[in-house]
KETI-895375 format. One line per field, with one value per residue (C-alpha): x, y, z; residue in one letter; residue number from 1. Coordinates in nm, 2 decimals. Layout:
// KETI-895375
east <- c(X / ...) $
north <- c(Y / ...) $
up <- c(Z / ...) $
aa <- c(A / ...) $
i <- c(NUM / ...) $
// end
This chain:
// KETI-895375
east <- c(-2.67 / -2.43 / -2.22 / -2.04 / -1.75 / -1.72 / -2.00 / -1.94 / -1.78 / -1.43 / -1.57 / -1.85 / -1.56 / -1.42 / -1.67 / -1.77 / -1.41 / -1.34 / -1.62 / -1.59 / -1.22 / -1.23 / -1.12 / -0.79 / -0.50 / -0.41 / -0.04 / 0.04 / 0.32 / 0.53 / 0.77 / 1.01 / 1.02 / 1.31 / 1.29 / 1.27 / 0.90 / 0.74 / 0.43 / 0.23 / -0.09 / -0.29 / -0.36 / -0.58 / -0.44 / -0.16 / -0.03 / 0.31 / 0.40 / 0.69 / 0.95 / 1.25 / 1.31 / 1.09 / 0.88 / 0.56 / 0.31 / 0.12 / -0.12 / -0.16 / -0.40 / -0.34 / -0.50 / -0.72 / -0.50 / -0.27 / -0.12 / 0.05 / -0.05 / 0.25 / 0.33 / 0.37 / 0.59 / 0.83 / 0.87 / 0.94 / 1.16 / 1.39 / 1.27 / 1.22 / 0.95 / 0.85 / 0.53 / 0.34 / 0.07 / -0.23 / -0.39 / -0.67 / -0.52 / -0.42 / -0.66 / -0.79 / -0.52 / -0.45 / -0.75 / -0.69 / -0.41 / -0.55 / -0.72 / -0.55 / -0.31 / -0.01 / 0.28 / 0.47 / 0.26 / 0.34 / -0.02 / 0.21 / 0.20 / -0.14 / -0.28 / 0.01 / 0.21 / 0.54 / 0.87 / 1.21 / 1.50 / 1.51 / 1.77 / 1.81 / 1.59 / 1.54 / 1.17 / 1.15 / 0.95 / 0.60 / 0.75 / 0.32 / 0.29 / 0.31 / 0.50 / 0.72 / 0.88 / 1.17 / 1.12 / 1.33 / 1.14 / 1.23 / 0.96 / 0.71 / 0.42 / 0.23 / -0.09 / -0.40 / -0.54 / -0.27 / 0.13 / 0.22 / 0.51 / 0.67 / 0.95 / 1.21 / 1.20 / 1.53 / 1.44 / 1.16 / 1.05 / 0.86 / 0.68 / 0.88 / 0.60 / 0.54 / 0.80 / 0.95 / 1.29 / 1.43 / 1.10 / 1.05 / 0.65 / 0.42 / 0.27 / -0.12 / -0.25 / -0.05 / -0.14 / -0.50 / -0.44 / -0.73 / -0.86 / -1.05 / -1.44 / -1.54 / -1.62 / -1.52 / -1.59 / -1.29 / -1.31 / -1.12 / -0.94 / -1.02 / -1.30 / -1.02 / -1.08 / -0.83 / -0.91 / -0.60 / -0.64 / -0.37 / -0.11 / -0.23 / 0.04 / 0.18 / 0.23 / 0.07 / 0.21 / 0.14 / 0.27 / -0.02 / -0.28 / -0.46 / -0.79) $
north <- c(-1.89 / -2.07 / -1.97 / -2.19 / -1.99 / -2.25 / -2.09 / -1.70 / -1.49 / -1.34 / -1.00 / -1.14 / -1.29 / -0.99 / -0.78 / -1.06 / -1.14 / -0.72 / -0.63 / -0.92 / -0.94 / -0.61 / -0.40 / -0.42 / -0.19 / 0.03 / 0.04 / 0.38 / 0.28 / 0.50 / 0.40 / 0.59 / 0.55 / 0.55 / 0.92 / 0.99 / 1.01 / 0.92 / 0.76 / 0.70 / 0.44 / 0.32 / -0.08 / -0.27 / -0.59 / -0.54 / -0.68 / -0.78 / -1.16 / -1.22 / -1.06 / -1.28 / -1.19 / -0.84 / -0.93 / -0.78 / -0.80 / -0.61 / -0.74 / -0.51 / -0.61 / -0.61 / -0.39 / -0.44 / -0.71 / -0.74 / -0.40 / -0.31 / -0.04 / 0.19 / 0.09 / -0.27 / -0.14 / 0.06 / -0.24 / -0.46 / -0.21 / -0.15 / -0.35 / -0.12 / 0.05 / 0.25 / 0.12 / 0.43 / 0.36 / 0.63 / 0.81 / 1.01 / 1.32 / 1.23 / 0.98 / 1.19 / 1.23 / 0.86 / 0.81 / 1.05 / 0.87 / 0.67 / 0.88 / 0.77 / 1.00 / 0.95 / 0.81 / 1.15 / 1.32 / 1.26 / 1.16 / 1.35 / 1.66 / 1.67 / 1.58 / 1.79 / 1.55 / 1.63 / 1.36 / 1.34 / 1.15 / 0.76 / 0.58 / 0.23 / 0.27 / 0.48 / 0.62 / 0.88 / 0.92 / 1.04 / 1.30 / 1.36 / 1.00 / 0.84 / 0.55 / 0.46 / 0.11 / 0.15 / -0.22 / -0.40 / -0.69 / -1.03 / -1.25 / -1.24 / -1.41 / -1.37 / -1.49 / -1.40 / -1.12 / -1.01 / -0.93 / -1.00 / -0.86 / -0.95 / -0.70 / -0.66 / -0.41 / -0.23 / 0.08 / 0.24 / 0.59 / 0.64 / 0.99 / 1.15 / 1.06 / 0.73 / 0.47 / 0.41 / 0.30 / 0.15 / -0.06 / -0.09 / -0.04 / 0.18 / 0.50 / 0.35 / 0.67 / 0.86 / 0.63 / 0.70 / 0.50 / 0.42 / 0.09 / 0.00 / -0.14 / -0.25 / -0.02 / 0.35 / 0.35 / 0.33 / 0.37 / 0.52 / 0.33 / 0.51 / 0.29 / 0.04 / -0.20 / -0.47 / -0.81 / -0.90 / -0.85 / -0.62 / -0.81 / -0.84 / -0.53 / -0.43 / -0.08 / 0.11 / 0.20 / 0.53 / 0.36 / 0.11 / 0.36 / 0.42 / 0.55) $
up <- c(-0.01 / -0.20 / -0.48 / -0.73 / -0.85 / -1.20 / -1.27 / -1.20 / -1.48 / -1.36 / -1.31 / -1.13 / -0.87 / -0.88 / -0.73 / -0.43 / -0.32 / -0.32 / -0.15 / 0.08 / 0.18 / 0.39 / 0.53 / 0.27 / 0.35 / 0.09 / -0.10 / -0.25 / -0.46 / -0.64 / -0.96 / -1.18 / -1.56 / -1.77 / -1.82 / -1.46 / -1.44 / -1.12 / -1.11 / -0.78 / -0.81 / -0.54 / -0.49 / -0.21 / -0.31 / -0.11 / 0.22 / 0.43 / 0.37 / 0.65 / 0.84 / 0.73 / 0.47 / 0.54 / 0.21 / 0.08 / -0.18 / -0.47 / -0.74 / -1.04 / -1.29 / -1.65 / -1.90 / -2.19 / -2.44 / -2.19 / -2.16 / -1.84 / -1.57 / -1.52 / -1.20 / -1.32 / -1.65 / -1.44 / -1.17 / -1.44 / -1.59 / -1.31 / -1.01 / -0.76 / -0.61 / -0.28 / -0.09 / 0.14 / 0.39 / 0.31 / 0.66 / 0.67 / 0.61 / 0.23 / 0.18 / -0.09 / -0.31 / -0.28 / -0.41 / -0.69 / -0.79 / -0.92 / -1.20 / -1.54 / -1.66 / -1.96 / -1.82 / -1.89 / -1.64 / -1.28 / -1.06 / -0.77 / -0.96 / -1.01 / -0.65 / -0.48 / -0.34 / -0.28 / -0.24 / -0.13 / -0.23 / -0.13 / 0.03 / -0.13 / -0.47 / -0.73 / -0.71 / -0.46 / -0.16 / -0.06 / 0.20 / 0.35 / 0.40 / 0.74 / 0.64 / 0.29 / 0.29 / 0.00 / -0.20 / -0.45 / -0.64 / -0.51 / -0.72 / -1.03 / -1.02 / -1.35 / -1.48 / -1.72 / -1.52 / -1.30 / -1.21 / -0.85 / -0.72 / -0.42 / -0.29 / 0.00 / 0.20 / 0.21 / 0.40 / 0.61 / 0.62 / 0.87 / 1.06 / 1.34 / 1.62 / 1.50 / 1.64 / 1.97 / 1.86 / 2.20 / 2.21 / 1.81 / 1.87 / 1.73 / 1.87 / 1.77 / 1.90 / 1.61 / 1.30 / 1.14 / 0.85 / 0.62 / 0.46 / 0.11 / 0.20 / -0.15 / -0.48 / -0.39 / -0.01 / 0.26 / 0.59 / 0.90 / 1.19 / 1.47 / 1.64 / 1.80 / 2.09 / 2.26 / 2.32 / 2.51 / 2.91 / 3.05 / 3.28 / 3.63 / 3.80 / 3.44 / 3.45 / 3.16 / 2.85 / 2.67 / 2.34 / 2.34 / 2.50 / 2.10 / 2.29) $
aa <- c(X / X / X / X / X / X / X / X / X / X / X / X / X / X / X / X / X / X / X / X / X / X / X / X / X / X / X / X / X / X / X / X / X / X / X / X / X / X / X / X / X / X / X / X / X / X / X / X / X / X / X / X / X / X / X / X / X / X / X / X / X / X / X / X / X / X / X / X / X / X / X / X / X / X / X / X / X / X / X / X / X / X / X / X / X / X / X / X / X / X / X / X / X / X / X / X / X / X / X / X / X / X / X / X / X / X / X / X / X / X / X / X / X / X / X / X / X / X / X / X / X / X / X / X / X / X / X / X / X / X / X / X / X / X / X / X / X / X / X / X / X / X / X / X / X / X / X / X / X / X / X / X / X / X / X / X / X / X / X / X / X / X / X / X / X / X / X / X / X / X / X / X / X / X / X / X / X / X / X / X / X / X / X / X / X / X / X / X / X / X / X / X / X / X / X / X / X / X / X / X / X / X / X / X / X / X / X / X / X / X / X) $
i <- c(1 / 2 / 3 / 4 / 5 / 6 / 7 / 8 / 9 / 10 / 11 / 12 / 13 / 14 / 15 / 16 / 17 / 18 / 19 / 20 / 21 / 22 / 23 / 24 / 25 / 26 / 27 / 28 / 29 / 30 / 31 / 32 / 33 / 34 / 35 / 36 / 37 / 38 / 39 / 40 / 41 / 42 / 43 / 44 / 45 / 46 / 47 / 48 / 49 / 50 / 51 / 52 / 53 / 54 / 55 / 56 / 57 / 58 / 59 / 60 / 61 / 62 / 63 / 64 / 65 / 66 / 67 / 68 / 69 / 70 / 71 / 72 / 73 / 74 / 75 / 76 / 77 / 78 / 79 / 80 / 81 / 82 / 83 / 84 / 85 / 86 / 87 / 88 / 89 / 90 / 91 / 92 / 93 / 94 / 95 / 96 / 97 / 98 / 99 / 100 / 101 / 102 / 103 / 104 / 105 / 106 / 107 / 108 / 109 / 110 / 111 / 112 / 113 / 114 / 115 / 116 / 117 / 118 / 119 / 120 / 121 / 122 / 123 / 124 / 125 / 126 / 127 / 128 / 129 / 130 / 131 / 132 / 133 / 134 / 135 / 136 / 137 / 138 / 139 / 140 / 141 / 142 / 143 / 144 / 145 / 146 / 147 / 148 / 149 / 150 / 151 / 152 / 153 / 154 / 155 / 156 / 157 / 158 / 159 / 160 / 161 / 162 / 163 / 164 / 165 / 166 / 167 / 168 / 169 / 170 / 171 / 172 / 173 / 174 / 175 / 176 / 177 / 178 / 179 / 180 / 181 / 182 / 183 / 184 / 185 / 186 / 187 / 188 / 189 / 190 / 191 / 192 / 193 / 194 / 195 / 196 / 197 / 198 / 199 / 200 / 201 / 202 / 203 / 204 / 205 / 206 / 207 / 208 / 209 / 210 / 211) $
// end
């Protein structure tokens, strides 16, 4: 089959490349109005784009006539937001975030999320989520359909049994995060194999043993 994109309307694009470019991890992003209001909105177009600088990436589309998603308002705003990593146990309240609420009404209020104060940036926290990486926006990338925002990381939250810090890995046995597979279906990260033979004599490590 081949498919001549020219030709495709833009939702018709929309629905191959999402349901094709998976599994997509899933950002759970939470902003802060000008009254105070925190609003938390999940986005699968989202991933990490380098180390140095620690910079990652969200694409929030725009609204009928151009009207902006709150997330994207409040970034805009202030330039800050807080990135979380979803796992299974919350999956469903990311999910329910994103439901479209007024922005005076909080989405964490109304799934039961709870937060805590940030370090670095103004929005708070997701204090259930495994991981929270506290951003400031570096870049703006803007065109008919969409805002990209690319922000620093500042600071990490991260769950107590999750990182080794004298070895700076992760406990992959710990960290069931879950992944957007097209529409409304997800999936779980459990089934994990290794293609990367174990040193010949290497003695083995508990942090990498995810089975």
């Amino acid at each position: 089959m081949q498919i001549d994109f020219s030709t495709l309307t833009a939702y018709q694009r929309y629905k191959l490349m999402a349901s094709l470019i998976v599994p997509r991890p899933i950002a759970l992003v939470t902003t802060q109005n000008e009254d105070g209001v925190v609003n938390a909105a999940p986005f699968s177009m989202f991933n990490m784009l380098g180390e140095d600088p620690p910079i990652l990436m969200i694409s929030i589309s725009k609204l009928q006539d151009h009207q902006l998603k709150d997330t994207a308002n409040n970034i805009l705003s202030n330039g800050q937001f807080v990135v979380h990593i979803a796992d299974e146990a919350m999956a469903q309240q990311m999910h329910r975030c994103g439901d479209t609420l007024p922005a005076n009404v909080s989405e964490l209020d109304v799934v039961g999320l709870t937060t805590a104060p940030s370090q670095a940036v103004r929005p708070p926290y997701i204090v259930q989520a495994p991981v929270a990486f506290e951003c400031e926006l570096q870049e703006t990338m803007e065109n008919a359909s969409r805002h990209i925002f690319i922000g620093k990381v500042l600071w990490l939250h991260a769950r107590e049994d999750l990182i080794d810090t004298e070895l700076y890995r992760v406990r992959l046995q710990n960290y069931f995060p879950v992944a957007r597979f097209g529409a409304s279906y997800y999936i779980r990260t459990r089934d994990r194999f290794s293609l990367g033979p174990q040193p010949v004599g290497a003695p083995p490590n508990p942090i990498d043993e995810i089975c």
